[in-house]
N, CA, C and O atoms as a GROMACS GRO file, in nm:
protein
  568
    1UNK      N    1  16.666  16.932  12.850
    1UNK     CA    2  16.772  16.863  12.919
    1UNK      C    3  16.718  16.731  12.972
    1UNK      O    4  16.620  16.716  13.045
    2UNK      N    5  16.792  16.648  12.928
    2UNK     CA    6  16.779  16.514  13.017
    2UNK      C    7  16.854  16.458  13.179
    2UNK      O    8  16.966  16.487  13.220
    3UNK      N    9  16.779  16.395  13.228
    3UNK     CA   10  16.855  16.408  13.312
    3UNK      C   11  16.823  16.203  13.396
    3UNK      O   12  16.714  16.146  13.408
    4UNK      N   13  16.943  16.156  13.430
    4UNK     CA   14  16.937  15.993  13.448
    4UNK      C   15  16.922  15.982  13.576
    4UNK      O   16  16.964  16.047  13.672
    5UNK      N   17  16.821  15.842  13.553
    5UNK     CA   18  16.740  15.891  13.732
    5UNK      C   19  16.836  15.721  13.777
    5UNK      O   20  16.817  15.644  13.683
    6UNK      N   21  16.901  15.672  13.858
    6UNK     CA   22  16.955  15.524  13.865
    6UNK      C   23  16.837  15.479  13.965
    6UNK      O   24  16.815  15.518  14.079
    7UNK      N   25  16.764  15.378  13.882
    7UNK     CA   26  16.685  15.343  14.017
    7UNK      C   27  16.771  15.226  14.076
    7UNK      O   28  16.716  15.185  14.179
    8UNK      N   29  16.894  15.152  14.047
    8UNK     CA   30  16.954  15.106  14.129
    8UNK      C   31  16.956  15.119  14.269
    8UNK      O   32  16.900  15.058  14.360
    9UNK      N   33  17.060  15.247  14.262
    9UNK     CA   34  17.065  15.377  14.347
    9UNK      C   35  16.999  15.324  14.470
    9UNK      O   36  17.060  15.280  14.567
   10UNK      N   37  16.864  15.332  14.458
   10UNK     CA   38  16.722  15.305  14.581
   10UNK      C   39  16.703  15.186  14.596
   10UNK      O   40  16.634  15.157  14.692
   11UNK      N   41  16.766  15.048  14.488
   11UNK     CA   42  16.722  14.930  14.511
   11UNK      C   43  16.904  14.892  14.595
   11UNK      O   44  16.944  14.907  14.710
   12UNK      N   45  16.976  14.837  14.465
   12UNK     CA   46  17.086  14.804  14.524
   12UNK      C   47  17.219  14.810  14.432
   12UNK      O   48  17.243  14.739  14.334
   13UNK      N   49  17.324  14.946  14.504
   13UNK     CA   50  17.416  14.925  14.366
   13UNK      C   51  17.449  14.755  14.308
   13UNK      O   52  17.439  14.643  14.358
   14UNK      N   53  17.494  14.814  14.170
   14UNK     CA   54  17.539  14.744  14.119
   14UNK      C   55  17.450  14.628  14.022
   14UNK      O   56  17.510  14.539  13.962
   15UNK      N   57  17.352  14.637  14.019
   15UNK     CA   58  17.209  14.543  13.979
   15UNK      C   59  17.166  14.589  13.877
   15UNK      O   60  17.085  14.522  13.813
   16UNK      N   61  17.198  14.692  13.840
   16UNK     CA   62  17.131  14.761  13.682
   16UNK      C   63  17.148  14.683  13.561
   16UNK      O   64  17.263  14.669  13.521
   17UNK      N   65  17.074  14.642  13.510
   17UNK     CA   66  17.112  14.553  13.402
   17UNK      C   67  17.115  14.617  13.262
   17UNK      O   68  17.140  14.545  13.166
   18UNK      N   69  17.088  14.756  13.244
   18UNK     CA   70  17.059  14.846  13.146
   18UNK      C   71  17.103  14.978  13.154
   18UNK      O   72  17.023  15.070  13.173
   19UNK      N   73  17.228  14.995  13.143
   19UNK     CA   74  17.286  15.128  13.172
   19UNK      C   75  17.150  15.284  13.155
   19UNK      O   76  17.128  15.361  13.248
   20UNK      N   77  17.116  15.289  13.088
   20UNK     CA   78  17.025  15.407  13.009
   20UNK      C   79  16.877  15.424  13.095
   20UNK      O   80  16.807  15.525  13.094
   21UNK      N   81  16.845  15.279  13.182
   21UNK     CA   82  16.688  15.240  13.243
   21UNK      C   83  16.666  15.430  13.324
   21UNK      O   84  16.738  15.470  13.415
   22UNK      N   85  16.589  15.488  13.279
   22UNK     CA   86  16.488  15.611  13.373
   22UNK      C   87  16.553  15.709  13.340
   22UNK      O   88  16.622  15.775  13.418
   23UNK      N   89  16.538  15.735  13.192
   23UNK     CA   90  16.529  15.901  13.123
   23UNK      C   91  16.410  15.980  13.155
   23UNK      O   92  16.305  15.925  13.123
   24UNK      N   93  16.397  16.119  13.224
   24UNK     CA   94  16.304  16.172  13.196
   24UNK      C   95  16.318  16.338  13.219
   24UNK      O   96  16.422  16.391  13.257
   25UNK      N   97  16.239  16.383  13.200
   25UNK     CA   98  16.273  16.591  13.151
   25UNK      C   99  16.333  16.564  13.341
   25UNK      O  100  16.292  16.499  13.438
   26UNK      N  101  16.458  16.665  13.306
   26UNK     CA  102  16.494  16.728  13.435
   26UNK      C  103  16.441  16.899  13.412
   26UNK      O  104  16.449  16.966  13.516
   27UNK      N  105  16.405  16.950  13.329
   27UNK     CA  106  16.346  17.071  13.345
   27UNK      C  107  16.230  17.123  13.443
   27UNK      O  108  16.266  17.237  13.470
   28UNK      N  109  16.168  17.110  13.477
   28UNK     CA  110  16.032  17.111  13.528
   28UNK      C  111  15.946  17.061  13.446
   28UNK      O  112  15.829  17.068  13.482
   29UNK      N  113  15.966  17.022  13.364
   29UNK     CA  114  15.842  16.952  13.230
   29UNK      C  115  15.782  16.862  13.262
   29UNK      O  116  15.812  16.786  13.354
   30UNK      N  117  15.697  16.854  13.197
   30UNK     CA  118  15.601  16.689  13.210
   30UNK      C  119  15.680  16.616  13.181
   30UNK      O  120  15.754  16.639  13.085
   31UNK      N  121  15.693  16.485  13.268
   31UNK     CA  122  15.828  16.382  13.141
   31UNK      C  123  15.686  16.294  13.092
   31UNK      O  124  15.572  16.282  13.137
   32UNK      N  125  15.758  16.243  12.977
   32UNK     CA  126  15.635  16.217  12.921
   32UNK      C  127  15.602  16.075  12.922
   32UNK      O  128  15.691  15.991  12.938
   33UNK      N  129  15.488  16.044  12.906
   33UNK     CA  130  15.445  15.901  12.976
   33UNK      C  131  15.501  15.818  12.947
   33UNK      O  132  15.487  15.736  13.038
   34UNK      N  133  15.580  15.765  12.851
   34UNK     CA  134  15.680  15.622  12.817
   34UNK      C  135  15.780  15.656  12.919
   34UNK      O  136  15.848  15.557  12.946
   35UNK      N  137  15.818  15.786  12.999
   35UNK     CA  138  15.975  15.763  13.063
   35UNK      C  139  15.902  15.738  13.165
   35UNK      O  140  15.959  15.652  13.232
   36UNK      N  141  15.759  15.784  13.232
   36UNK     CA  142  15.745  15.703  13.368
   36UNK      C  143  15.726  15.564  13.298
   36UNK      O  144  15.801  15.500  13.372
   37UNK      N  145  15.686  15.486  13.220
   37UNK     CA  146  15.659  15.399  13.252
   37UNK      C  147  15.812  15.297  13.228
   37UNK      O  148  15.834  15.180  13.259
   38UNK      N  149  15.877  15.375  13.176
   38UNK     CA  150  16.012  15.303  13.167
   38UNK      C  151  16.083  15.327  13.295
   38UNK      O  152  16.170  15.243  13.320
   39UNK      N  153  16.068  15.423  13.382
   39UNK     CA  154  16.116  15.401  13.504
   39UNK      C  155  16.049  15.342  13.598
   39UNK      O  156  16.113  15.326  13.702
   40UNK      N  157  15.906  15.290  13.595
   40UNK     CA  158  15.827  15.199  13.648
   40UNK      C  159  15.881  15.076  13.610
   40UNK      O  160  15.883  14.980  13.688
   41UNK      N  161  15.924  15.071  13.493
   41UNK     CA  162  15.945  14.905  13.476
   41UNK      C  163  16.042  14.858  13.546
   41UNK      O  164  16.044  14.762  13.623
   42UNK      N  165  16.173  14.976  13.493
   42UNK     CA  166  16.311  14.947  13.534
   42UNK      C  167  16.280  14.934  13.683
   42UNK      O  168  16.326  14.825  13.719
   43UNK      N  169  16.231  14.986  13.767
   43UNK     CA  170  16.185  15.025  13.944
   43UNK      C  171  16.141  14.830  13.973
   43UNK      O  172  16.186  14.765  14.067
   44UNK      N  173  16.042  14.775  13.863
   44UNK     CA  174  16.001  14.625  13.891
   44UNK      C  175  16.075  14.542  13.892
   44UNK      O  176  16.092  14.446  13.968
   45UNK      N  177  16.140  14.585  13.778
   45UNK     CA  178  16.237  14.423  13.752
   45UNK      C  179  16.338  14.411  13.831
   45UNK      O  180  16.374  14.296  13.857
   46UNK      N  181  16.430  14.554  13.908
   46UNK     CA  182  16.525  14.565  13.992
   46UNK      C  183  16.460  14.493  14.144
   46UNK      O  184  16.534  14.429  14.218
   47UNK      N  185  16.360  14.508  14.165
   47UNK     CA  186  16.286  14.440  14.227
   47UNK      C  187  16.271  14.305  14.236
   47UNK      O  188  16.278  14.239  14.340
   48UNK      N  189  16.256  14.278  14.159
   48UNK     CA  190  16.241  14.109  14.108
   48UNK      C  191  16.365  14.077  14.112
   48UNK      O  192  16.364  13.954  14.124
   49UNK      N  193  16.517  14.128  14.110
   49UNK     CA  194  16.657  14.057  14.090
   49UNK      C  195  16.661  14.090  14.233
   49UNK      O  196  16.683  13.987  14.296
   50UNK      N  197  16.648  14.196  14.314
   50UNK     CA  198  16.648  14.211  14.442
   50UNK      C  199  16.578  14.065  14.538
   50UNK      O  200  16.643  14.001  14.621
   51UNK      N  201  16.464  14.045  14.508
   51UNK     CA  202  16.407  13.911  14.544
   51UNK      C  203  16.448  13.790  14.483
   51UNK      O  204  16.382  13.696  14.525
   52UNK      N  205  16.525  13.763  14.407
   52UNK     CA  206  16.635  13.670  14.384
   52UNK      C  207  16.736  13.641  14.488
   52UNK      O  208  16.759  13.526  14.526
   53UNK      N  209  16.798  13.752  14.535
   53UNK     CA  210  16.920  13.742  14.608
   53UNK      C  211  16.905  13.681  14.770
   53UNK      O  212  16.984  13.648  14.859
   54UNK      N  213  16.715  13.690  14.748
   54UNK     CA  214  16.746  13.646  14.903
   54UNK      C  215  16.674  13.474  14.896
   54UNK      O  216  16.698  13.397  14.988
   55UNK      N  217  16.568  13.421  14.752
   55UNK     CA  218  16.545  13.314  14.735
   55UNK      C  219  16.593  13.253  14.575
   55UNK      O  220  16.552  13.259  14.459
   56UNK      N  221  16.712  13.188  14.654
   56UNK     CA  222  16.792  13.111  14.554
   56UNK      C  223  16.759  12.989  14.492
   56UNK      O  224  16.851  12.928  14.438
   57UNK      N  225  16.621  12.934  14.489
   57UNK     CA  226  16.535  12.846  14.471
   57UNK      C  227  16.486  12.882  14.318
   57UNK      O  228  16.484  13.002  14.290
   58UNK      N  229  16.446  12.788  14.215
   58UNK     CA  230  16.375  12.844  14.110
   58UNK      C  231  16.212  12.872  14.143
   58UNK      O  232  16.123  12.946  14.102
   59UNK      N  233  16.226  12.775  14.232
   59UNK     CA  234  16.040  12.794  14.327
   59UNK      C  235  16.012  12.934  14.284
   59UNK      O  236  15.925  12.967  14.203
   60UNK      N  237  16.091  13.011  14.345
   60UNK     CA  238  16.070  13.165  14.351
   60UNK      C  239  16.111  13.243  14.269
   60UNK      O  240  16.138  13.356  14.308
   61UNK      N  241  16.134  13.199  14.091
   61UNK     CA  242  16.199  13.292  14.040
   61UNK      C  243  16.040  13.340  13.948
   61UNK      O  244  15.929  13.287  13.956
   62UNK      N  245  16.090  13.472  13.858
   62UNK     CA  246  15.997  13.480  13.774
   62UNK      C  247  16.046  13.543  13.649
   62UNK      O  248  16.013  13.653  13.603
   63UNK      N  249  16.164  13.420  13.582
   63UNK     CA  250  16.221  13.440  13.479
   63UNK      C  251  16.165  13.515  13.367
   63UNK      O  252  16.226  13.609  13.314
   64UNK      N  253  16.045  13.473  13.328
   64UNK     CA  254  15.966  13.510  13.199
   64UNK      C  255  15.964  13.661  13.228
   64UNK      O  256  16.015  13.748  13.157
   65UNK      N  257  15.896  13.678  13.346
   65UNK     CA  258  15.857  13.856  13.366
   65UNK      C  259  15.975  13.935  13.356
   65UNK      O  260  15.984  14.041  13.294
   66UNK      N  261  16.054  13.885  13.412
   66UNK     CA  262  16.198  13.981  13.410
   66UNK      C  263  16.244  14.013  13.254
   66UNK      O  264  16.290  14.125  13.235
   67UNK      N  265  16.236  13.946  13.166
   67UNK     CA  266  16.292  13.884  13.029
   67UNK      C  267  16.162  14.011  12.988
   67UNK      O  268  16.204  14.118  12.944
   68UNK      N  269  16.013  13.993  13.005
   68UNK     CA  270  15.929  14.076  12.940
   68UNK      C  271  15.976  14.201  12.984
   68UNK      O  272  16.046  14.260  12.903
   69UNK      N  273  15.958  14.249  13.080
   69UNK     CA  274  16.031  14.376  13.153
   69UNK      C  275  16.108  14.420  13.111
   69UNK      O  276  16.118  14.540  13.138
   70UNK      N  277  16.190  14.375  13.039
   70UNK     CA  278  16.367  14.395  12.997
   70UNK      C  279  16.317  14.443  12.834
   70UNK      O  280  16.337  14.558  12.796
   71UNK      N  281  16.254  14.343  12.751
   71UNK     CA  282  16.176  14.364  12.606
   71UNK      C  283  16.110  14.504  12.604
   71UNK      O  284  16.146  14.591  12.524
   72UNK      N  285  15.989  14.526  12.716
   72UNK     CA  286  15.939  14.642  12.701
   72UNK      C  287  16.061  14.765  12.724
   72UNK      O  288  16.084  14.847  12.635
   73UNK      N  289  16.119  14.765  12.824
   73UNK     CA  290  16.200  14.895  12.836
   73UNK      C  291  16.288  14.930  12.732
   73UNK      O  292  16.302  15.046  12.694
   74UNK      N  293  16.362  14.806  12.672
   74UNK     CA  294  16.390  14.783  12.579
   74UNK      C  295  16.282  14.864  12.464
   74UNK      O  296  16.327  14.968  12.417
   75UNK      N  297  16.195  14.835  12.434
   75UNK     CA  298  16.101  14.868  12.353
   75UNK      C  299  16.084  15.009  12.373
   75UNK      O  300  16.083  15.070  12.266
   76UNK      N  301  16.067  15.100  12.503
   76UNK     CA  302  16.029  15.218  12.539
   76UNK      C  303  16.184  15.287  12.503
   76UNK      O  304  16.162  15.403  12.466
   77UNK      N  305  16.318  15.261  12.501
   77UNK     CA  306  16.432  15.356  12.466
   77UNK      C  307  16.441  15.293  12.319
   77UNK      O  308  16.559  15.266  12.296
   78UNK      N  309  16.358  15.261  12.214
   78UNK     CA  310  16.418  15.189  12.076
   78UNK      C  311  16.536  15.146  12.128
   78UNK      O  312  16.572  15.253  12.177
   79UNK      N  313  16.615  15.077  12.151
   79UNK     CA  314  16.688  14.974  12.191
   79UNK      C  315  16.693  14.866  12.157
   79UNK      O  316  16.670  14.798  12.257
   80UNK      N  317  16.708  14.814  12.086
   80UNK     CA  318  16.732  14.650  12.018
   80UNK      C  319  16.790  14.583  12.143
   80UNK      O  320  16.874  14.631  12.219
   81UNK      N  321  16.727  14.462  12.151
   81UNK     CA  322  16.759  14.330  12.318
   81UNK      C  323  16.823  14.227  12.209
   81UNK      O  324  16.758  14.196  12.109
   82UNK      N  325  16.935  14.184  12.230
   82UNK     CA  326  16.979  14.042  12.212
   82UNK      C  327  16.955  13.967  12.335
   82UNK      O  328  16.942  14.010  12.450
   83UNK      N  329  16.951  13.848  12.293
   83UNK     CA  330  16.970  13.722  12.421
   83UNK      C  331  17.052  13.722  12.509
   83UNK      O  332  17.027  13.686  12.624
   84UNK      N  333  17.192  13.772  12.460
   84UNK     CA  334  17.294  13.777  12.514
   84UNK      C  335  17.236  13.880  12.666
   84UNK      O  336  17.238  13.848  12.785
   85UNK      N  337  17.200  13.980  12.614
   85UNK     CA  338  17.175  14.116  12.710
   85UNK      C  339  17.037  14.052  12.772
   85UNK      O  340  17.043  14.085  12.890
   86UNK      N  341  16.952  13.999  12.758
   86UNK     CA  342  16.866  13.966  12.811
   86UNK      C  343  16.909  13.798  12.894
   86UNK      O  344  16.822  13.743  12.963
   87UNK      N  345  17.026  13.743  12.879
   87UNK     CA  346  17.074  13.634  12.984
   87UNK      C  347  17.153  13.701  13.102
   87UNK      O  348  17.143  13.675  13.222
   88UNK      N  349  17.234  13.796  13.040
   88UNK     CA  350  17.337  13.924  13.161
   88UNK      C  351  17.238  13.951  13.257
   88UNK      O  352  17.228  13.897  13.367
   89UNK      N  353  17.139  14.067  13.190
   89UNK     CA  354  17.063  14.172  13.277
   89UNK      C  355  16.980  14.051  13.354
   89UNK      O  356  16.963  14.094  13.468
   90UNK      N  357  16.913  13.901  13.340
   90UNK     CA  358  16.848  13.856  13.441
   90UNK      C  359  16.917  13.733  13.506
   90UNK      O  360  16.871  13.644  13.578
   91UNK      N  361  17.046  13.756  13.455
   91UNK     CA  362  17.128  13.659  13.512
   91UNK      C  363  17.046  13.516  13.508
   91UNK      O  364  16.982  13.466  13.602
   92UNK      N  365  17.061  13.470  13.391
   92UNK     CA  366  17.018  13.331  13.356
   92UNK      C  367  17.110  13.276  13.208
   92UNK      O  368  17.186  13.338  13.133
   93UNK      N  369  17.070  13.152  13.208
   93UNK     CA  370  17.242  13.100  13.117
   93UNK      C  371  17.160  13.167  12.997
   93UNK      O  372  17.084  13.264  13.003
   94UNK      N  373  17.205  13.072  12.859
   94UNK     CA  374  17.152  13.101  12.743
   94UNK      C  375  17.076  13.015  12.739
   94UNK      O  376  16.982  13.044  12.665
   95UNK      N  377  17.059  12.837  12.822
   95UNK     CA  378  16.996  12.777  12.784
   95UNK      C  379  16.875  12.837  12.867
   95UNK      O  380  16.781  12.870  12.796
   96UNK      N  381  16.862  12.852  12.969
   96UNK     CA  382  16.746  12.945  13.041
   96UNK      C  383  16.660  13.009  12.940
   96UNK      O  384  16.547  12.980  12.901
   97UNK      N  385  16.753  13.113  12.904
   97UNK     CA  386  16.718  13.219  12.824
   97UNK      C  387  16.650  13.200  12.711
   97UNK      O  388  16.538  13.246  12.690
   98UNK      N  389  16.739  13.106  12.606
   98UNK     CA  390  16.671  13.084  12.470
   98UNK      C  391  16.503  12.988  12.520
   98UNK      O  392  16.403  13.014  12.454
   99UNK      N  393  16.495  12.910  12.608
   99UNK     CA  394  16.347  12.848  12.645
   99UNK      C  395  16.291  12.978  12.643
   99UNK      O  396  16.242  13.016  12.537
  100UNK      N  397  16.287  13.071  12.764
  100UNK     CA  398  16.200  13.185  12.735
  100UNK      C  399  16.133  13.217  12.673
  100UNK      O  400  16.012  13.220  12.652
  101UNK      N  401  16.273  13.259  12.618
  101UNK     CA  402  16.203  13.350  12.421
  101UNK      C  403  16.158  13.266  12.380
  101UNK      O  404  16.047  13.300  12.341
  102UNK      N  405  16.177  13.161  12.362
  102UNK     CA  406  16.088  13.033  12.284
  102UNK      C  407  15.992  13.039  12.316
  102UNK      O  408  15.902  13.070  12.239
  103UNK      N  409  15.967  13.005  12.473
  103UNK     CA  410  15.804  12.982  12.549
  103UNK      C  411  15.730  13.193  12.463
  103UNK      O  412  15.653  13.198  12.367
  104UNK      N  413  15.773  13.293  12.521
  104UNK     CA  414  15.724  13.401  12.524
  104UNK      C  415  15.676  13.414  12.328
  104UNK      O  416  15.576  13.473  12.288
  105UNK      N  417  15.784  13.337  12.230
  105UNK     CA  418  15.730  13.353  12.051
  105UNK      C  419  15.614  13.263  12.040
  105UNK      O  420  15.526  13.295  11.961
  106UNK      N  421  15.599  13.131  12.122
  106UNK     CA  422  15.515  13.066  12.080
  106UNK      C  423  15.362  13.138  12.162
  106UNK      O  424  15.256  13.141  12.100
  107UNK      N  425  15.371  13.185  12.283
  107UNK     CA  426  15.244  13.268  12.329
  107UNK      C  427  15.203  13.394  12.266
  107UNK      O  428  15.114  13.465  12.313
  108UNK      N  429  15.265  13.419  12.166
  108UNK     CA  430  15.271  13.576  12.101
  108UNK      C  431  15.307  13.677  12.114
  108UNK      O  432  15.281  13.775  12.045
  109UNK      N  433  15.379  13.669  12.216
  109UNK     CA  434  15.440  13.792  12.307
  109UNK      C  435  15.541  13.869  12.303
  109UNK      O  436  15.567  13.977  12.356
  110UNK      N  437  15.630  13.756  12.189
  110UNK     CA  438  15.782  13.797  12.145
  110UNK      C  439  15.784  13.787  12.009
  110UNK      O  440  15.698  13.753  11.928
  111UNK      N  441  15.898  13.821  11.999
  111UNK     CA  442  15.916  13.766  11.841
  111UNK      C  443  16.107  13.773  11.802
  111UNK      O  444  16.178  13.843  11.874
  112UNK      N  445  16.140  13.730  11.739
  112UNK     CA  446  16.277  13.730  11.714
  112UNK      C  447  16.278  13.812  11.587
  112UNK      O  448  16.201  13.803  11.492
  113UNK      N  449  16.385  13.896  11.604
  113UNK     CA  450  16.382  14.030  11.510
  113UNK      C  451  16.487  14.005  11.427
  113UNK      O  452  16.479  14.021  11.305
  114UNK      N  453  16.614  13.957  11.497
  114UNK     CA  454  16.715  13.946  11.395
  114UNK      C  455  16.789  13.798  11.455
  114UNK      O  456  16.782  13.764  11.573
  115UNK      N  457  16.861  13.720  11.345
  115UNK     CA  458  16.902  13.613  11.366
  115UNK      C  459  17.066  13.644  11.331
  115UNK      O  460  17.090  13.669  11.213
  116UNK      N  461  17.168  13.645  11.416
  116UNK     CA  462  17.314  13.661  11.380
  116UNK      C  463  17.390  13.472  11.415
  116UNK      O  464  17.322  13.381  11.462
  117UNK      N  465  17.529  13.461  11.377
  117UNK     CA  466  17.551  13.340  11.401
  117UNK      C  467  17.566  13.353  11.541
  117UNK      O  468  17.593  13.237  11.572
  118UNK      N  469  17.565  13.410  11.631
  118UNK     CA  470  17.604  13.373  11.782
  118UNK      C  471  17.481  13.434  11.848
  118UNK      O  472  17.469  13.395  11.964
  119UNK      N  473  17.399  13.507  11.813
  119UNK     CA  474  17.308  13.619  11.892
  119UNK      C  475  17.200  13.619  11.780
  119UNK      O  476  17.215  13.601  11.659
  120UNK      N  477  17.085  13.643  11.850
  120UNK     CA  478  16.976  13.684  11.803
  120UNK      C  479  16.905  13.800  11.874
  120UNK      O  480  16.904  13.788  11.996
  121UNK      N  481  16.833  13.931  11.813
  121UNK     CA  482  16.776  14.046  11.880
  121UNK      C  483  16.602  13.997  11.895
  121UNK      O  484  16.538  13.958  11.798
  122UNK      N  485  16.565  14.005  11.984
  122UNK     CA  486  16.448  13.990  12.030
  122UNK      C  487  16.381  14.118  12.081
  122UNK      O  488  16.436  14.205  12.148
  123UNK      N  489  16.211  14.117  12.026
  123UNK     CA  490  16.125  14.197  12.060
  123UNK      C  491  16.012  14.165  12.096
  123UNK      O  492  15.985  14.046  12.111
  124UNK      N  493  15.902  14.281  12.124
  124UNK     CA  494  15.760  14.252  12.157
  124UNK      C  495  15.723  14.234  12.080
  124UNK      O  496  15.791  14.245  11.978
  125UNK      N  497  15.562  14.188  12.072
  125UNK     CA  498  15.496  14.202  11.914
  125UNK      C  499  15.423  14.310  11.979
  125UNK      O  500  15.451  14.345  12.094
  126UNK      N  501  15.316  14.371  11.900
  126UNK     CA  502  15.206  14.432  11.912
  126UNK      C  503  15.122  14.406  12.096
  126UNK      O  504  15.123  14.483  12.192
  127UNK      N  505  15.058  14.266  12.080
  127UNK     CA  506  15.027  14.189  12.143
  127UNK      C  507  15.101  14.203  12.327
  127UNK      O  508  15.043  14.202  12.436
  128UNK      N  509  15.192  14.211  12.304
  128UNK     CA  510  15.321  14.165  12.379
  128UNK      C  511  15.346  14.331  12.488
  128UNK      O  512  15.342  14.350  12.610
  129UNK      N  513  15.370  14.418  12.375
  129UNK     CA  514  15.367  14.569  12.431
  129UNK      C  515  15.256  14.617  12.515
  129UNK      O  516  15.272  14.683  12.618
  130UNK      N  517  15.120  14.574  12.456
  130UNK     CA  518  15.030  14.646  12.485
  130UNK      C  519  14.989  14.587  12.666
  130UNK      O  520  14.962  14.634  12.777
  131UNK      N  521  15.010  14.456  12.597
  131UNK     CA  522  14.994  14.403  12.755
  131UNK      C  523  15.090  14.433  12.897
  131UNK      O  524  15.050  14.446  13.013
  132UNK      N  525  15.217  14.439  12.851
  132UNK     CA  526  15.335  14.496  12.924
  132UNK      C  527  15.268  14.651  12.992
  132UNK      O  528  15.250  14.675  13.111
  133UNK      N  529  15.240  14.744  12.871
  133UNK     CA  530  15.192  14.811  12.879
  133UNK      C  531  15.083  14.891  12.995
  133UNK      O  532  15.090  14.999  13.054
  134UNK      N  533  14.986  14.784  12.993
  134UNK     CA  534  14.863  14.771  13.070
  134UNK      C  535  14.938  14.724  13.232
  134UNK      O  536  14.944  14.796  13.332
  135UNK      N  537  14.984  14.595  13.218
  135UNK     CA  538  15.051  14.554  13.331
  135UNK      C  539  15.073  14.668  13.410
  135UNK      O  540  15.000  14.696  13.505
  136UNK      N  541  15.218  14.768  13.360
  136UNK     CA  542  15.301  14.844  13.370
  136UNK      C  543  15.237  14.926  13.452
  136UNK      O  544  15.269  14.950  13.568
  137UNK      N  545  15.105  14.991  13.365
  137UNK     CA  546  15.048  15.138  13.410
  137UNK      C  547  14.971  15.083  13.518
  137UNK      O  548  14.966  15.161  13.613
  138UNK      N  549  14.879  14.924  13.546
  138UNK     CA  550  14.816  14.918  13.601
  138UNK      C  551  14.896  14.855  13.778
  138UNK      O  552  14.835  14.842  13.884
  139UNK      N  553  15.028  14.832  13.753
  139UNK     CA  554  15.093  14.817  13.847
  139UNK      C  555  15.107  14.878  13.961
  139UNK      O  556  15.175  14.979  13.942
  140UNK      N  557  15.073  14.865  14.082
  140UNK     CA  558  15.113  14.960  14.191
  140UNK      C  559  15.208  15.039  14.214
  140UNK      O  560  15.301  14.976  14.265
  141UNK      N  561  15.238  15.174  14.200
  141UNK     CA  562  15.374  15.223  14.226
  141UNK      C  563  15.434  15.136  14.328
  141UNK      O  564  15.371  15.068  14.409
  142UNK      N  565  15.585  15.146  14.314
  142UNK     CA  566  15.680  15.083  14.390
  142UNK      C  567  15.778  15.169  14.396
  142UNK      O  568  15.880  15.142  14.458
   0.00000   0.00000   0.00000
């Protein structure tokens, strides 16, 4: 049995940018290490839009991470990310958005998976995961 954990919920309704963010065994089971770390992520980035709301400055944003955050979790439910869903969930335009992904393909970190006429699906590379990855696990609970 599965069972959906909202880390909204604990941050702030309404902020979820990923309906599905923190699957893990409701049985007594081990949940297994991609759902903590997908509810670790989802737990950061809600975090990071939470600290938006109170500095409305770009001084203080940290567009890129949110956008990576969003790729990996993305990455941890197979989930395909368009731009579109990755401008919603961090609330940034498209022109925001498409720099990103631009800046994040040319550092190696991304990659563009599919090209449609209005949308394109974006992913990690190899590169991109592992580091998220590391980040992720090596992150302080929150």
């Amino acid at each position: 049995m599965i069972k959906v954990v909202d880390v909204s919920e604990k941050v702030q309704r309404g902020n979820r940018p990923f309906a599905a963010w923190g699957t893990i065994a409701a049985n007594g089971d081990e949940p297994r290490a991609d759902a903590r770390l997908e509810v670790k992520a989802g737990r950061m980035h809600m975090l990071g839009r939470l600290r938006s709301q109170h500095f409305f400055t770009p001084v203080m944003a940290d567009s890129a991470m949110d956008v990576m955050l969003s790729l990996f979790v993305g990455e941890l439910q197979s989930c395909p990310v368009s731009d579109t869903a990755l401008a919603v969930g961090n609330l940034l335009t498209r022109g925001e958005t498409h720099a990103i992904i631009d800046k994040l393909v040319q550092a190696g970190l991304a990659v563009v998976t599919d090209i449609e006429p209005d949308r394109r699906t974006v992913g990690l590379t190899p590169l991109g995961s592992a580091r998220m990855r590391s980040f992720v696990s090596d992150y302080p609970d929150v």
